[in-house]
VOZATOR-318439 format. One line per 5 residues: number of its first residue (from 1); their letters; for each residue x, y, z of C-alpha. Coordinates in nm, 3 decimals. Layout:
<pts>
NUM	A	X:Y:Z ~ ...
</pts>
This chain:
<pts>
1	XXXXX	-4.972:-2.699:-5.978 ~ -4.883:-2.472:-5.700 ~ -4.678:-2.565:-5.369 ~ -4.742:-2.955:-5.405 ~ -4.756:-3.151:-5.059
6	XXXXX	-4.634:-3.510:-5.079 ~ -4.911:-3.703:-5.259 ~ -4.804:-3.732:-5.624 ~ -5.056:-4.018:-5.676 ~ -5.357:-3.820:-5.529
11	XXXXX	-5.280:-3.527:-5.796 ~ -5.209:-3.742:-6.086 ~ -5.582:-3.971:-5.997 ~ -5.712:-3.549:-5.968 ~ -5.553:-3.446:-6.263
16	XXXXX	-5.691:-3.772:-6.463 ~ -6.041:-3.735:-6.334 ~ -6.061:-3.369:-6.491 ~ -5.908:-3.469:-6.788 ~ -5.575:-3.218:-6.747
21	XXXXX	-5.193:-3.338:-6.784 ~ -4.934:-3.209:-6.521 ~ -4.724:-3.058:-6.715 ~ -4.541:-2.809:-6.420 ~ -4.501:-2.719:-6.066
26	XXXXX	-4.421:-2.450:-5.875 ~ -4.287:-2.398:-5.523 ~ -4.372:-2.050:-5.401 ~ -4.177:-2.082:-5.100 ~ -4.021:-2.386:-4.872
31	XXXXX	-4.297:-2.477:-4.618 ~ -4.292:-2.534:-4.280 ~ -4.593:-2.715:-4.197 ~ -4.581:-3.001:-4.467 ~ -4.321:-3.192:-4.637
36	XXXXX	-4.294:-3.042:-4.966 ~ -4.408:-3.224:-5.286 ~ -4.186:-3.119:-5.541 ~ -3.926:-3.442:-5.588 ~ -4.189:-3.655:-5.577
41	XXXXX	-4.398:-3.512:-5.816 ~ -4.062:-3.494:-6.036 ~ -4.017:-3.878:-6.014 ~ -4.355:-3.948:-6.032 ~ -4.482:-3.727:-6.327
46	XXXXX	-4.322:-3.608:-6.623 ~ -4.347:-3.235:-6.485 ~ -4.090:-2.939:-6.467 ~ -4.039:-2.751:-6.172 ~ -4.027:-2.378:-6.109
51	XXXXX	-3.798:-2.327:-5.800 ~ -3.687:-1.991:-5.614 ~ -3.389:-1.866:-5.616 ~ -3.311:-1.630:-5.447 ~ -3.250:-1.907:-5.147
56	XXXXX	-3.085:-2.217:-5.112 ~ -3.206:-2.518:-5.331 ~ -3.366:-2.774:-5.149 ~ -3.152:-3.079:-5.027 ~ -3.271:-3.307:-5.326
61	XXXXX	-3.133:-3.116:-5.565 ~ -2.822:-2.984:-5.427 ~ -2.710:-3.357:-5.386 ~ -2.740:-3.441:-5.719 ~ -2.796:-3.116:-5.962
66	XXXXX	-2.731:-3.317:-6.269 ~ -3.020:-3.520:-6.216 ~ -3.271:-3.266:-6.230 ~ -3.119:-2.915:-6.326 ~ -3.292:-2.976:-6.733
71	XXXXX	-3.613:-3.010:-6.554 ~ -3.583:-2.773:-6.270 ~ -3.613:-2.364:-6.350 ~ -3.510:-2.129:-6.082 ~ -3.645:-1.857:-6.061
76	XXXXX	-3.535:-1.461:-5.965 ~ -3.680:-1.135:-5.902 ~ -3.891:-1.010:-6.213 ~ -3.781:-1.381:-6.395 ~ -4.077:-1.462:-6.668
81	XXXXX	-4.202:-1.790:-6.817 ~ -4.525:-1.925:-6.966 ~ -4.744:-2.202:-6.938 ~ -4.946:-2.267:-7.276 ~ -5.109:-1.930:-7.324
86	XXXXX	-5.031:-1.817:-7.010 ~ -4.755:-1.556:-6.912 ~ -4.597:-1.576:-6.560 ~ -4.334:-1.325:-6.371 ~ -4.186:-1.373:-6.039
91	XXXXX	-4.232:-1.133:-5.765 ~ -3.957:-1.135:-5.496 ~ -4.154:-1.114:-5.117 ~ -3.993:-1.232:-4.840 ~ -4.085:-1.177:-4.473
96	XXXXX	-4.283:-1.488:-4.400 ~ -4.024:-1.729:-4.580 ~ -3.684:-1.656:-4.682 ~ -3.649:-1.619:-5.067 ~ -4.020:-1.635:-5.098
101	XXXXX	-4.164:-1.586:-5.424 ~ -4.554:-1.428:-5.575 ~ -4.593:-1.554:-5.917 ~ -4.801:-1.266:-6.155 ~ -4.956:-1.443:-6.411
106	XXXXX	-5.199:-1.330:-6.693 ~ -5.386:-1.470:-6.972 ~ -5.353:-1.138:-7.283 ~ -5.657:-1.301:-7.460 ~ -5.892:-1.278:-7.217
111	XXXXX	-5.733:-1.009:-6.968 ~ -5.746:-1.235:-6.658 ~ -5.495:-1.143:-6.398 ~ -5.397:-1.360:-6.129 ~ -5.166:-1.367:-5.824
116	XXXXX	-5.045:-1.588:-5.646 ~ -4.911:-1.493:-5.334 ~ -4.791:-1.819:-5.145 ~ -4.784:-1.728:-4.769 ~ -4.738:-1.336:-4.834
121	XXXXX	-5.071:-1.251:-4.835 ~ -5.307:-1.438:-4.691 ~ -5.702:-1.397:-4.706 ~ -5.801:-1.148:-4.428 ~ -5.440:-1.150:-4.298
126	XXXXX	-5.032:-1.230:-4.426 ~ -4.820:-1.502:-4.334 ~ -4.656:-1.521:-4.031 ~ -4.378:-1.320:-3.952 ~ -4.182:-1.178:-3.703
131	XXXXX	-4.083:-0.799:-3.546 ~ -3.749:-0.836:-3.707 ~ -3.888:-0.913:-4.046 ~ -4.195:-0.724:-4.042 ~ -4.047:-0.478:-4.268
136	XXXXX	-3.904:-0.664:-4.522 ~ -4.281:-0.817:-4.523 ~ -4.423:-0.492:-4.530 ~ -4.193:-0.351:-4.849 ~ -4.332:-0.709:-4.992
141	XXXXX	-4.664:-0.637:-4.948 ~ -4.623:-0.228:-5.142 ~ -4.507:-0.414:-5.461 ~ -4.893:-0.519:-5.506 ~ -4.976:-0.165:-5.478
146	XXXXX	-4.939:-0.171:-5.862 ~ -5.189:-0.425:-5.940 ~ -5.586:-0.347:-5.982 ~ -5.836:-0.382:-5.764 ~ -6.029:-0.689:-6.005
151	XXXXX	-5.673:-0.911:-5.957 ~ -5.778:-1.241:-5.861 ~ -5.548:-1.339:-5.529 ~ -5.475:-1.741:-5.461 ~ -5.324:-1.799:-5.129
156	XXXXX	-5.114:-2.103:-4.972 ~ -5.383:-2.116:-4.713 ~ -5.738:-2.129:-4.560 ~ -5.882:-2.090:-4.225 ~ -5.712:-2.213:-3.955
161	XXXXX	-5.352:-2.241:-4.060 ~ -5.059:-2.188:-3.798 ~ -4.855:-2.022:-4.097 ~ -5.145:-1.678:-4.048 ~ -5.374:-1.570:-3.860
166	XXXXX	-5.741:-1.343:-3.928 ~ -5.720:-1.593:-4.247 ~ -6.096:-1.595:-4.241 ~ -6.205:-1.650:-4.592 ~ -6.169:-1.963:-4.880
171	XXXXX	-5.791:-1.967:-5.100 ~ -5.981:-1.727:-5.350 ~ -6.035:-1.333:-5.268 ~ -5.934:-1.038:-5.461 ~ -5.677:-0.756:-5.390
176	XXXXX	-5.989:-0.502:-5.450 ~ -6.178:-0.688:-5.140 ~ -5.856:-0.716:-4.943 ~ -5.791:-0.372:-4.982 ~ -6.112:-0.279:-4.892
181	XXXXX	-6.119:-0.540:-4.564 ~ -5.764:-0.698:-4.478 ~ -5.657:-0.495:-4.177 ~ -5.265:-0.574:-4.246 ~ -5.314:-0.379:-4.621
186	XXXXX	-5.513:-0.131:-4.450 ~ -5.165:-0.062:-4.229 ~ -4.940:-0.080:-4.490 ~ -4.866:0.293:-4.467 ~ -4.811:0.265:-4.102
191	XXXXX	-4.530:0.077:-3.974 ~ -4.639:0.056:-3.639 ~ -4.942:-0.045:-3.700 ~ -4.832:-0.305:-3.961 ~ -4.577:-0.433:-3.764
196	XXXXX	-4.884:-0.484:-3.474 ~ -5.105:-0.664:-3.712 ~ -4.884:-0.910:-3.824 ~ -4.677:-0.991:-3.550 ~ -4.945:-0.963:-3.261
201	XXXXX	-5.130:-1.283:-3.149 ~ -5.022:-1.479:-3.413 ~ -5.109:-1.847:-3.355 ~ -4.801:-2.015:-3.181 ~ -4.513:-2.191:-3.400
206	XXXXX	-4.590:-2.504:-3.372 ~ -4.258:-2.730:-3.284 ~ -4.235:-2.967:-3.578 ~ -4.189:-2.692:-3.828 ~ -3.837:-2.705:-3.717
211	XXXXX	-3.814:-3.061:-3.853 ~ -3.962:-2.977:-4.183 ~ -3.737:-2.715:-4.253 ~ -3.462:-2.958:-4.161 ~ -3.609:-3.208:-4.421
216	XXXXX	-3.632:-2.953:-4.681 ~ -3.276:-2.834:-4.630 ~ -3.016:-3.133:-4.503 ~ -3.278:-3.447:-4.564 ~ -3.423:-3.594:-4.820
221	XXXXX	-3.740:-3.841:-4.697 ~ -3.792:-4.148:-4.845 ~ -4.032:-4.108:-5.164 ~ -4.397:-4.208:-5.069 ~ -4.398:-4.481:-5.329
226	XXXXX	-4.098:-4.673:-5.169 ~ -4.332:-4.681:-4.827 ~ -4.543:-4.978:-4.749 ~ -4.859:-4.973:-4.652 ~ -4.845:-5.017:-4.280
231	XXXXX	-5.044:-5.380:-4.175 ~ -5.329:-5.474:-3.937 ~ -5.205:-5.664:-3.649 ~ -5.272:-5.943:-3.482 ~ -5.353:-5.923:-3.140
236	XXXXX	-5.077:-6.049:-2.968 ~ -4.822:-5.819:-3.200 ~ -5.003:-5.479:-3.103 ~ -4.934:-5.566:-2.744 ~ -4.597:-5.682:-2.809
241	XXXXX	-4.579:-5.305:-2.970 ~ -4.679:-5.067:-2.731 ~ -4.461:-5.195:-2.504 ~ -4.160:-5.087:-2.683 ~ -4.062:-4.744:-2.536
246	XXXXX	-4.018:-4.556:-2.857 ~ -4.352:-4.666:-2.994 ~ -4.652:-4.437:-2.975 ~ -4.993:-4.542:-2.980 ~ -5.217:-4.300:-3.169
251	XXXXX	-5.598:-4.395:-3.074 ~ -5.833:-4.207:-3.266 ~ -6.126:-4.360:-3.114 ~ -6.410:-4.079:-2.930 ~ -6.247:-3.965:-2.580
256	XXXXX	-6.521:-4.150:-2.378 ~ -6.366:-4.432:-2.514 ~ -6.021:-4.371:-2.455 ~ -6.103:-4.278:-2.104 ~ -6.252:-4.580:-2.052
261	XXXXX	-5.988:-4.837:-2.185 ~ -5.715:-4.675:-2.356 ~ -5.354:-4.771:-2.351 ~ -5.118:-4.588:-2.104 ~ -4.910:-4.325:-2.311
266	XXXXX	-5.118:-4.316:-2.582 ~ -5.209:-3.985:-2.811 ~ -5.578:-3.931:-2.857 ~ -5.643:-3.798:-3.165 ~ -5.968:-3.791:-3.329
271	XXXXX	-5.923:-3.786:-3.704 ~ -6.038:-3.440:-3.872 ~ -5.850:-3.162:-4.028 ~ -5.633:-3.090:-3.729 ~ -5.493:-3.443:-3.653
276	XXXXX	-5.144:-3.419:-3.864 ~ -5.050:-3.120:-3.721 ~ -5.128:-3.225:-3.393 ~ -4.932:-3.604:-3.384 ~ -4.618:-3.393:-3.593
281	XXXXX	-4.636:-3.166:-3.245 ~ -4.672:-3.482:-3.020 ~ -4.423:-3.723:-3.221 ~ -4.048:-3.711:-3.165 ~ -3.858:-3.771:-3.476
286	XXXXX	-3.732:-4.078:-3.315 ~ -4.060:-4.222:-3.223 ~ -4.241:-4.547:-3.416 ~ -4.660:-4.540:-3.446 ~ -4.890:-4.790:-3.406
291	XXXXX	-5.253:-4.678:-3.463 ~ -5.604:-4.777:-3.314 ~ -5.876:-4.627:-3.590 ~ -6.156:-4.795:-3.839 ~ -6.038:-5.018:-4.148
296	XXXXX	-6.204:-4.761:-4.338 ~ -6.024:-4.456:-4.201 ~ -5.663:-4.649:-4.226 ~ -5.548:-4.533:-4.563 ~ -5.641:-4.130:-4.509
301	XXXXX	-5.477:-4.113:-4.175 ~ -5.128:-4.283:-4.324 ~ -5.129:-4.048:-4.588 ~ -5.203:-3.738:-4.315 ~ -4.911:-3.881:-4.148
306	XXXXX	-4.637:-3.907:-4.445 ~ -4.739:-3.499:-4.531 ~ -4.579:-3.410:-4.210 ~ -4.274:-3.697:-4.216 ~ -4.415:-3.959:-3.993
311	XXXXX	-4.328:-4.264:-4.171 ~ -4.261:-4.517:-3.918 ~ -4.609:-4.660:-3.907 ~ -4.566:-5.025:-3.768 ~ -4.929:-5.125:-3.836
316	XXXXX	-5.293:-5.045:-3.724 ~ -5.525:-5.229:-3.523 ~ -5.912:-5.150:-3.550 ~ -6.163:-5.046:-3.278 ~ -6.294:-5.362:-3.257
321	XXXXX	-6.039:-5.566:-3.266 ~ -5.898:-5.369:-2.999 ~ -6.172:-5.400:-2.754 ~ -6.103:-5.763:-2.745 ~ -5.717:-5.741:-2.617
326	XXXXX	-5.712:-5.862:-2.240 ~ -5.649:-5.557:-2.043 ~ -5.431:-5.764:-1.812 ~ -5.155:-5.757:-2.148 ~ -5.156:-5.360:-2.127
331	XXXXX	-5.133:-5.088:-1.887 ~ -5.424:-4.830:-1.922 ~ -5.451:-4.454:-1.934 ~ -5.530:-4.268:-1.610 ~ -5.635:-3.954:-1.827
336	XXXXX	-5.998:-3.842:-1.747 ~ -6.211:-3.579:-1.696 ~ -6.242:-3.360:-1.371 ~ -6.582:-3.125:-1.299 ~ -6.565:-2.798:-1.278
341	XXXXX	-6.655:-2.809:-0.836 ~ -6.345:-3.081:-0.804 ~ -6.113:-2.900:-0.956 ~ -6.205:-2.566:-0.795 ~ -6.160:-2.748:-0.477
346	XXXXX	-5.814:-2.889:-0.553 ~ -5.711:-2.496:-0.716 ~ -5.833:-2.395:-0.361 ~ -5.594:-2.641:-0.167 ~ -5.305:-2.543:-0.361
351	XXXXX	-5.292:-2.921:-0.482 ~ -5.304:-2.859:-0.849 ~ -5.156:-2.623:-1.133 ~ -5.419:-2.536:-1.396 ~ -5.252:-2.561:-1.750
356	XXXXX	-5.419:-2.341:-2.020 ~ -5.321:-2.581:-2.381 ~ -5.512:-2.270:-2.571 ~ -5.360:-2.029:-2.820 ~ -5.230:-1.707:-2.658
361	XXXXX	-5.469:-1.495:-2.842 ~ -5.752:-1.677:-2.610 ~ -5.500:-1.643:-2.297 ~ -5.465:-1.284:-2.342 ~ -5.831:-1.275:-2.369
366	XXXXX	-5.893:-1.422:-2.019 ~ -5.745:-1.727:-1.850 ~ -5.793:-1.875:-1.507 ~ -5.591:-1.710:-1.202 ~ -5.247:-1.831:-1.172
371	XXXXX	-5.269:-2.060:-1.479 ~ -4.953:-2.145:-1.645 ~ -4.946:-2.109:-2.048 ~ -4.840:-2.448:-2.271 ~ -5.017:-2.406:-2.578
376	XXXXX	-5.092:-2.744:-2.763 ~ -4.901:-2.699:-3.056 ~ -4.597:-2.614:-2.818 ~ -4.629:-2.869:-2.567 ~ -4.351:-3.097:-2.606
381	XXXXX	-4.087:-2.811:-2.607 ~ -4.242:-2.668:-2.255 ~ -4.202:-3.021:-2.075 ~ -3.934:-2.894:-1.866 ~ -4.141:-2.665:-1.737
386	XXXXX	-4.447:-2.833:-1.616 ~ -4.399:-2.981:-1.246 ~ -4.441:-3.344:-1.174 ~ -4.507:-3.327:-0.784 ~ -4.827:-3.154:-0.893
391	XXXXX	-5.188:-3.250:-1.029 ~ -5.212:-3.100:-1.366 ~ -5.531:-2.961:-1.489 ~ -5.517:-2.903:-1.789 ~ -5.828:-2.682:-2.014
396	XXXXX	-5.915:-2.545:-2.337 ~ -6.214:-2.338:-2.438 ~ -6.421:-2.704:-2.415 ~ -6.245:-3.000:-2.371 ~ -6.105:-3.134:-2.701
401	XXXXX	-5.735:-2.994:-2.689 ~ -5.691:-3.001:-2.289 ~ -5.783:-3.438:-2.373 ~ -5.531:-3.467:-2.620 ~ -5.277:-3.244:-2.407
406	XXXXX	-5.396:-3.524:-2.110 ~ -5.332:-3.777:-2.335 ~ -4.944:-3.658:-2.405 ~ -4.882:-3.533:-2.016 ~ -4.923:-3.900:-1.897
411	XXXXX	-4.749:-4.058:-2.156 ~ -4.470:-3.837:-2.005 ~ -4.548:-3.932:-1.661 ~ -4.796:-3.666:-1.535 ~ -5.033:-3.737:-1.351
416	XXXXX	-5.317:-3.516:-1.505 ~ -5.719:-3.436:-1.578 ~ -5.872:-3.255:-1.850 ~ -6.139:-2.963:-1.705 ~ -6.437:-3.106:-1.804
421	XXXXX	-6.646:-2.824:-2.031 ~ -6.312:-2.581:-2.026 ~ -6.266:-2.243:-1.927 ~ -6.597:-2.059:-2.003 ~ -6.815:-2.258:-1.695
426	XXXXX	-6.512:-2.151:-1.469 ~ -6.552:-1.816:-1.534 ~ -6.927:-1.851:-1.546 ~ -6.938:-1.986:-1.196 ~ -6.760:-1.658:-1.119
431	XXXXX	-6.435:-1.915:-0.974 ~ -6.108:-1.717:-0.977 ~ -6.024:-1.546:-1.347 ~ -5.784:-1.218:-1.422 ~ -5.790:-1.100:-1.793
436	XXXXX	-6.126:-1.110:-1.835 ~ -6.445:-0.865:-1.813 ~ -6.602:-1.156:-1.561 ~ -6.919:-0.926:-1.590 ~ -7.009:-1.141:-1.887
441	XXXX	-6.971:-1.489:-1.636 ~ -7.332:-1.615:-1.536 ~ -7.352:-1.774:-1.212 ~ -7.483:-2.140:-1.198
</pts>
């Protein structure tokens, strides 16, 4: 098992169904975006653990290295193990992480040759990086230059990851295809041109990997099988709840419905593949959760939570239930949606600033005129920046991030609107852009 997140029951039910034994693990690098797996799956399985080191251990172990150093291998530049029948060498390549490790490993009987690359190299792109460390990425990336084209590549991630950009195809590729298509191997010779495709519009860092890096090195969470299942509530308790001031409300009920009656301060969310990241960026570390969702959504969106280190959950309350809470025992949101005309006429008048939540690869592509950049993932560190004796109008490319940026801006206090349809009928109706070939806008 590669770079486990924090779910050691979910593997072990996996590993059952298929018939397999965990029998090791092995952290490629420490992540950012998740809280990594590897105690747990220590306490929880009868597994040894290939580490790096060529950084600092994680905090787990370095408070108590008797505990686990008989089950926990570091590993070094060019170190070698095996697996059964498999044989395994370590590959030093930092530049996205510190220490970061690619793990060669091939099977002699049958010729199979595998790499895995962690957050190196990524599926039509590499890991994030920056200008300074570009280089040391780059000389990463040359010591593949070795391996054959038919050399089956496993990345740490898939499309849409903060951790890369351009990653645009499943975890499985080879270096042959990315060769042959990955525009940062295509610059490898060039270090201008490298440096450009791997530091240029990468997608922002979000603001809670700082707090998983701080777990991994000076914290250690609680393990995920000392947490209780957060209850439903009564009634009477969720109100009693959202009235505290360091309790969040997460509703992850459709936005028509949260415009209509949801509670002031609360984060919309709708539940999909981009809701932990989103209520890690939202959450202060500080912060308690109460959440409005269906029964039968409850136990997936606790565990989403507990990957990224939200494990204050107080209890949930469903959809229903909530609908029959007397308004009069709860403030409500004054988030909603503003047309396209309204808010043109309060841009005219001065009255308003328009906030662009998108990534900056779509702002540099064409934003409205005079907007002010606060991408979604980055929000609550650009607070101080965002004026309160203005209207904020807040837009996306169609209305889902600007809502849930709405939804955060007047928990703060901000009086605000999400665009309704988001930047593309603004420029189509030819209203004020600059970035953007507006020959492609179609008046309406």
């Amino acid at each position: 098992m590669v770079d486990p997140v924090r779910d050691p029951l979910r593997y072990g039910a996996i590993a059952s169904e298929i018939g397999l034994t965990i029998t090791a693990i092995l952290e490629t690098h420490s992540p950012s975006d998740y809280i990594s797996g590897v105690c747990e799956m220590l306490t929880a399985h009868s597994t040894h653990a290939y580490l790096s080191g060529e950084c600092d251990p994680p905090h787990w172990y370095a408070r108590d290295p008797s505990r686990w150093q008989r089950r926990v291998t570091f590993l070094k530049d060019g170190s070698t193990f095996s697996i059964g029948d498999l044989q395994a060498r370590a590959i030093l390549t930092p530049g996205h992480a510190p220490g970061a490790l690619s793990i060669s490993i091939e099977h002699p009987a049958s010729g199979l040759h595998v790499l895995l690359t962690g957050d190196a190299l990524l599926p039509g792109g590499a890991g994030r990086t920056t200008s300074e460390a570009a280089g040391e990425l780059r000389d990463s990336l040359q010591r593949f230059s070795k391996f054959s084209d038919e050399t089956i590549l496993l990345a740490g991630h898939l499309s849409g990851s903060s951790c890369g950009r351009a990653i645009n195809l499943p975890g499985e590729t080879t270096l042959g295809i990315e060769r042959r298509f990955n525009p940062v191997l295509r610059a490898i010779d060039r270090v201008d041109e490298f440096t450009a495709e791997t530091c240029d519009n990468q997608p922002e860092r979000p603001t809670y990997f700082s707090r998983m890096e701080k777990s991994h090195h000076s914290e250690q969470p609680a393990l995920m099988q000392e947490l209780l299942a957060p209850p439903e509530l009564p009634l009477d308790t969720f109100a009693q709840f959202i009235s505290f001031p360091r309790t969040v409300a997460i509703d992850t009920r459709p936005w028509d419905q949260f415009t209509f009656d949801g509670v002031a301060g609360a984060l919309h969310v709708p539940f999909d593949r981009f809701f932990a990241p989103l209520i890690a960026a939202g959450i202060a570390s500080d912060e308690r959760v109460v959440c409005i969702c269906d029964p039968e959504k409850i136990r997936d969106i606790v565990r989403a939570l507990r990957l990224v280190g939200i494990d204050r959950i107080d209890g949930w309350i469903s959809s229903g239930s909530y609908a029959m809470i007397d308004r009069d025992l709860m403030p409500l949101s004054e988030v909603d949606d503003i047309s396209q005309h309204a808010a043109h006429a309060m841009y005219v008048r001065g009255e308003c600033l328009m906030l662009d939540v998108r990534t900056t690869a779509e702002w540099l592509r064409g934003r409205i005129a005079g907007a002010r950049l606060t991408t979604l993932s980055q929000i609550t560190d650009h607070m101080g920046m965002i004026p309160r004796d203005k209207f904020v109008i807040a837009y996306c490319a169609s209305g889902g991030r600007s809502s849930r940026a709405c939804a955060y801006l007047n928990r703060h206090g901000i009086e605000c609107a999400t665009l309704k349809g988001g930047y593309w009928p603004w420029l189509g109706r030819d209203f004020p852009v600059e970035g953007a070939d507006q020959s492609i806008g179609i008046k309406t």
